[in-house]
N, C-alpha and C positions, 0 to 999 in steps of 0.2 A: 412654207415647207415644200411646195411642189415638184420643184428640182429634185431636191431629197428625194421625196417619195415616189417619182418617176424612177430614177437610178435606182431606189432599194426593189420597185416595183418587178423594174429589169432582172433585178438579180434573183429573186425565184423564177419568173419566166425563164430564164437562160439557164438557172440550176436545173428547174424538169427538165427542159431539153436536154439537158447533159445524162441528167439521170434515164431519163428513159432510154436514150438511145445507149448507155452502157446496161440495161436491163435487155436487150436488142442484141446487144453482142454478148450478153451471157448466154440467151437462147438460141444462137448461134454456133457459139462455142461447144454447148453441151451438145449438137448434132453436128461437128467441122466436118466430119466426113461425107454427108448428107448435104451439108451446106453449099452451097453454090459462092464460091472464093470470091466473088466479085461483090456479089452484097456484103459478106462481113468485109470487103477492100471499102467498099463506100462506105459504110457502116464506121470503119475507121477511120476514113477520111473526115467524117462528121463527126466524129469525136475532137479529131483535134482543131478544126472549125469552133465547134460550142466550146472548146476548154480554150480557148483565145478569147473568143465572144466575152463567155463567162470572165476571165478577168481584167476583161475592158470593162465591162458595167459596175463587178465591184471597186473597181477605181474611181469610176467617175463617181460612182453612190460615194466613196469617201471623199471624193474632193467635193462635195456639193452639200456632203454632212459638215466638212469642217469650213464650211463659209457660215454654212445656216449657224455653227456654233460660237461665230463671231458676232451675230446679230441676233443672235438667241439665248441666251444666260440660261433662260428655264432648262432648256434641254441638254445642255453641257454634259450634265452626272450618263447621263443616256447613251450619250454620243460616243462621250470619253469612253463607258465601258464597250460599246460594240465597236472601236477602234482598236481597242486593245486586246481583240480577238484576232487582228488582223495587220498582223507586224509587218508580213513577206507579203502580205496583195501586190503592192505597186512593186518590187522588186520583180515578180512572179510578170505582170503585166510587160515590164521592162525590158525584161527578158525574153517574153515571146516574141514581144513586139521586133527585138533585134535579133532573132535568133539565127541569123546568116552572121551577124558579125560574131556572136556567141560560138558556133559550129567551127569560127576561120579562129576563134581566139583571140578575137579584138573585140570583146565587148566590156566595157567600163567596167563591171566588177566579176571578171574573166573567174577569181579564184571561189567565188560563190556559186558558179553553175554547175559547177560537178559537187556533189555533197553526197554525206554520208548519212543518212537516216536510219535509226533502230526502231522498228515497229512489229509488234506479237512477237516477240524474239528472235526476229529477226533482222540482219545486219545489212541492207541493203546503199551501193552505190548508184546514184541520179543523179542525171542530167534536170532541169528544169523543165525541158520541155516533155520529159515523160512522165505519166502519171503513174500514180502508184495506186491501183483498186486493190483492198480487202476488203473483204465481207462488209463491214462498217465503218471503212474508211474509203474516203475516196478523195486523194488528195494529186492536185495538179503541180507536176515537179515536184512531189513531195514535204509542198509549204502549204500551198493554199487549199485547206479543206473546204471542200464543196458542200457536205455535210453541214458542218457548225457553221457554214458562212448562211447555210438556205437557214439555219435554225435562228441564229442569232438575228439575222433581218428582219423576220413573223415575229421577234420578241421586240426588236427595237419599232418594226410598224405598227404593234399593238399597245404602246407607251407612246408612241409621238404622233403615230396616224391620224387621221381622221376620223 
């Protein structure tokens, strides 16, 4: 399993860093006028840094689960379910990865980057590349939850780990 569990390992590493530094620009926000514009600028910057990061590692973490589940029968039930948390990852990766051809409207699934998401009653239009933080959600393009992805990982490493 070591591949596996490098990549799942990846993926809370690069989830804190996500999360703290959006914990960074909350405490920034709540002083913007105090704030010196240039750190919360970098601050942003490194947001969208770690939410690229972040769904580079959960890709490769799926592609290295679903080899280990080709030559792992025990862990399939495990696998299968923490995949199935994780429909939009590679789309979400796909996307940032091209996100110049995305922007010009030449990117292979062009009609999927602008989408409509309903969350806390609300009616929001996104792009892919913008994240959506509420209180308890914090999803990258409004597919890939950061949250249930750091959650599900500590459950699938504490069934298949070491």
């Amino acid at each position: 399993m070591n591949n596996s569990e490098i990549w799942l390992k990846a993926i809370l590493i690069e989830g804190d860093r996500l999360l703290v530094n959006n914990n960074e620009n909350e405490k920034l926000m709540c002083g913007l006028f105090k704030t010196d514009r240039q750190i919360l600028w970098d601050n942003t910057q490194k947001r969208i840094i770690f939410e690229y990061t972040f769904s580079l590692v959960v890709n490769k973490a799926i592609n290295w689960l679903k080899e280990m589940r080709k030559t792992d029968s025990s862990k399939k039930q495990e696998i299968d379910e923490f995949l199935s948390h994780m429909p939009t990852a590679k789309e979400v990766r796909d996307m940032l990865e091209h996100d110049i051809d995305y922007l010009n409207n030449e990117g292979n699934k062009q009609k999927r980057f602008v989408h409509n998401i309903k969350k806390k009653g609300l009616k929001i239009k996104l792009d892919t590349s913008t994240p959506l933080i509420l209180s308890d959600n914090y999803l990258i393009g409004g597919k890939l939850d950061v949250l249930k992805t750091i959650k599900k990982t500590e459950e699938l490493l504490a069934k298949i780990g070491k």
